[in-house]
N, C-alpha and C positions, 0 to 999 in steps of 0.2 A: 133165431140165433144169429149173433154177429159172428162175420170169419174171425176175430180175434180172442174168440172163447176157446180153451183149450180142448184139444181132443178129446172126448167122452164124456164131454158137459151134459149132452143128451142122455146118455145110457144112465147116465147117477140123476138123474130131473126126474129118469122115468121111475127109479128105483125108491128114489126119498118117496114119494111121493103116493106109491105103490105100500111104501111100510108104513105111510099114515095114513094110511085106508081111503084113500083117494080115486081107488081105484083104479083101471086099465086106463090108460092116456096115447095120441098120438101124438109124433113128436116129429117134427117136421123142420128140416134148415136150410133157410134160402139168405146164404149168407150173401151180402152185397160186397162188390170190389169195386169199389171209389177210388181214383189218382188223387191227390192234390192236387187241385188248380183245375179240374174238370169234373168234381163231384156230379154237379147236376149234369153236364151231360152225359155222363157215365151211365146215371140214373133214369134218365129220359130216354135214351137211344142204345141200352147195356145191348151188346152182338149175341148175346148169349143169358142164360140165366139156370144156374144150378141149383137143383132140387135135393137134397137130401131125405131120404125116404125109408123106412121099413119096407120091407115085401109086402105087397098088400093092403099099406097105410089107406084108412079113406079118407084120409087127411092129405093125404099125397097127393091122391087125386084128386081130390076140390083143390087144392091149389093149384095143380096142373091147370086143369078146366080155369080156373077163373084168371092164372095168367093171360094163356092165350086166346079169352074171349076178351080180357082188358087190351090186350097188346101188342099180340099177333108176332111172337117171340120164337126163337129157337130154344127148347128147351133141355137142357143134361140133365138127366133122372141118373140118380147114383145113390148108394148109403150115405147114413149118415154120418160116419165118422170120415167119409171121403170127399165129402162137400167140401169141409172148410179147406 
């Protein structure tokens, strides 16, 4: 999810999706915050990197894990409508 998706993008992704028989889904947002004029090293070098998560997603936590083995990050685990 990009931070510029409105709040509850997730909770209605998991919903449509759930009443086309799609099944249980995790839903997971690691919105990025880019300046203008420093995108890339925003990106390269971000001081921090927020997780937006269900209780218990295992989705949550392979991203966790594969952050900080890619990147050796600090990371904010929080809900998902509190990410963006």
């Amino acid at each position: 999810m990009k931070s510029t998706v409105p709040c509850g993008t997730g909770r209605s992704l998991r919903r449509v999706l759930s009443e086309q028989g799609k099944g249980a889904i995790d839903y997971v947002s690691c919105p990025e915050f880019l300046k203008e004029g420093s995108a890339i090293n925003d990106f390269m070098h971000p001081d921090r990197v927020v997780i937006g998560e269900e209780e218990g997603s295992p989705a949550g936590d392979a991203r966790r894990r594969a952050l900080r083995v890619a990147r050796g990050l600090r990371l904010v685990r929080t809900d998902v409508a509190s990410a963006r």
